[in-house]
N, C-alpha and C positions, 0 to 999 in steps of 0.2 A: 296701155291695155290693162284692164283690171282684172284682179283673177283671186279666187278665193281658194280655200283649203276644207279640206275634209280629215280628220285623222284616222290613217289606215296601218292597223298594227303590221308590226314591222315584220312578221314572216310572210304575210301576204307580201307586201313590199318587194321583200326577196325575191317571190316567187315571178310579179312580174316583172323582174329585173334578167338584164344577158346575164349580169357583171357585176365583182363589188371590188372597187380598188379602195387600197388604207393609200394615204400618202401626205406630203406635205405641199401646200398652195407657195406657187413662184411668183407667177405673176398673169397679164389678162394682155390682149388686144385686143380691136375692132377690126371688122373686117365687112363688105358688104359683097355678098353674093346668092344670085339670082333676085335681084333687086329688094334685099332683106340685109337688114344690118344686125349684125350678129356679134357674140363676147366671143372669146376663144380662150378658153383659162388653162394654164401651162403645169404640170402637178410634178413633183418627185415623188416615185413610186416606194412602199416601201413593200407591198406582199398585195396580190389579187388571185383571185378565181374568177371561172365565165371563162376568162378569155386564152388563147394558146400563143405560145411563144413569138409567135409571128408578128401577132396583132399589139403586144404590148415587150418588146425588144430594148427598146432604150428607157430606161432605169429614169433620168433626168428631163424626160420631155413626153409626159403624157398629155393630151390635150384634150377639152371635151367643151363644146358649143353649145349654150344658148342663145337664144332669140334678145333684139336689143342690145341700145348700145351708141354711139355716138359716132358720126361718119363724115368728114368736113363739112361740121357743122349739123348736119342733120344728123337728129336726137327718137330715138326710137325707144320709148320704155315701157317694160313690162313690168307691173306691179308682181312683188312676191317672189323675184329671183332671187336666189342666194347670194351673200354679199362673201368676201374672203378676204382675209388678213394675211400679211407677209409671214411666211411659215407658220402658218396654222395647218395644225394636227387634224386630218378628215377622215372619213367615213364615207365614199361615193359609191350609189345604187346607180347602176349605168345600163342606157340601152343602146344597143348600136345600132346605126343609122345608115343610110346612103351614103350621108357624106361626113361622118364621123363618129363619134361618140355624143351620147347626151344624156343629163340626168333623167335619172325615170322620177317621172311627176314635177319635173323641175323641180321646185325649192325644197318638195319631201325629199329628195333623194341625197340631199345633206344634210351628212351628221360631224357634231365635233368629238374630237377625242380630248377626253379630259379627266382631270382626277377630284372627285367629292368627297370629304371624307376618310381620307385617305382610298379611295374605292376606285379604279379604272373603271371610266365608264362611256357610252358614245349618247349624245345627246341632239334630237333633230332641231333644227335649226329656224325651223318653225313654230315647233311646238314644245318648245324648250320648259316649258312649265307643265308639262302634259303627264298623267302619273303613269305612263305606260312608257311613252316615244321620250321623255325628256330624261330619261334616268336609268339606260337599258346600260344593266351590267355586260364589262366586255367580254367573261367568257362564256357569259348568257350570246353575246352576239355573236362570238365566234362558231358555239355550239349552234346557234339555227341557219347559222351560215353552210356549217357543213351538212347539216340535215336537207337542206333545199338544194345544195349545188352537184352534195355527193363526189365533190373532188377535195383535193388538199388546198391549199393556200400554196402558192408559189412567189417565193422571194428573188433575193438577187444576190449575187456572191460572186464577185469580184469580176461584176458585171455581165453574168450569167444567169440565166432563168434557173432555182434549183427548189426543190420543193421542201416545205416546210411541214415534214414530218410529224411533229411534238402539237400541229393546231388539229389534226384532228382526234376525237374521244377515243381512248379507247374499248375497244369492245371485248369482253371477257368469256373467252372460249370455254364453258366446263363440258368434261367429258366427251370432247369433239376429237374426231383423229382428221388427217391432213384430208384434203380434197380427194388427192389422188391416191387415197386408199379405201376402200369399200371392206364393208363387215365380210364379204364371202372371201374376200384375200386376206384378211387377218382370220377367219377360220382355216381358210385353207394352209397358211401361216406354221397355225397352233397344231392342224394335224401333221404336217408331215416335221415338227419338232418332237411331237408323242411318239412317230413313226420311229425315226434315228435314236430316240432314246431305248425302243424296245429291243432293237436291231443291235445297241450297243450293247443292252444287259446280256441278251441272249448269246453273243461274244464271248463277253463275259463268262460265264457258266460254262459252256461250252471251252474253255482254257481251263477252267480252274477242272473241270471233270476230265479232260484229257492229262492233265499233270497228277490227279490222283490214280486212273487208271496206270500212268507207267510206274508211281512207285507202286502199284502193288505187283506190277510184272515183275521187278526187280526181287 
């Protein structure tokens, strides 16, 4: 089946994406079901958003299906699928499906991680020469990641889902007080601090005028 590309900058991308897993390519099977022969490619996870603990739990066996592929003997291809190398560093835009996971746009929705330059950067797999999709800086990627998804990135740590703090921006509170305090309680605050202070002087005075009254008794 032949199939062509269009290049669709990568926040839109995002946007129709569930999912974006980083991770490393293990390996692929064939499989044929509902009389469709389909890849099933196997990922180590190394940090995702989109998805909740549930759905992406084991660290070493993510898995995500396309169409095509090879089945005792009968050979099913789809031009423009993604190809994958033993431990290759990725970038996968993922939609989820009935019956698993799948890339969005198939072959757009990989990207390679790699270094230019000395520069990190993720690189689509299609359009690898493209001045926009072929050379997107990684913390350009991470920042439109978090802009579209509005979560953190969630890793793994010592085989636990734990979130990874440091991938979101941060944002610079000036002149802002906490949530849970309103301007009428910080006024109302300031008065009854002015209130005890008056109450103290007045104390005050009221001592030192009763200790000159008795020396002059004396």
């Amino acid at each position: 089946m032949a199939m062509s590309y269009m290049p669709i900058p990568f926040e839109r991308q995002l946007e129709e994406s569930d999912g974006v897993m980083e991770g490393m390519y293990i390996s692929h099977e064939y499989k044929k079901t509902d009389n469709q022969i389909v890849t099933i490619y196997t990922f180590s996870v190394h940090k995702f958003v989109g998805f909740s603990s549930n759905e992406i739990y084991n660290q070493n066996n993510f898995q995500i299906m396309v169409p095509g592929g090879t089945w005792h003997n009968e050979s099913y291809h789809v031009e423009g699928l993604p190809q994958f190398s033993k431990n290759e560093q990725v970038v996968l835009l993922i939609k989820k499906a009935k019956r698993g996971f799948q890339l969005t746009n198939l072959g757009l929705g990989k990207y390679v991680i790699q270094t230019i330059d000395r520069k990190k950067v993720i690189s689509s797999s299609v359009f690898a020469n493209h001045n926009q999709l072929g050379n997107i800086d990684y913390n350009e990627y991470v920042r439109l990641v978090n802009k579209v998804f509005k979560q953190r990135f969630t890793g793994f740590s010592n085989g636990k889902n734990v979130y990874l703090q440091n991938e979101l921006p941060v944002e610079k509170n000036v002149d802002r007080v906490p949530a849970s305090v309103d301007k009428k309680t910080i006024n109302n605050s300031n008065s009854n601090s002015m209130n005890i202070f008056w109450i103290l002087l007045l104390l005050a005075l009221l001592g030192s005028a009763s200790r000159i009254y008795s020396k002059k008794n004396k």
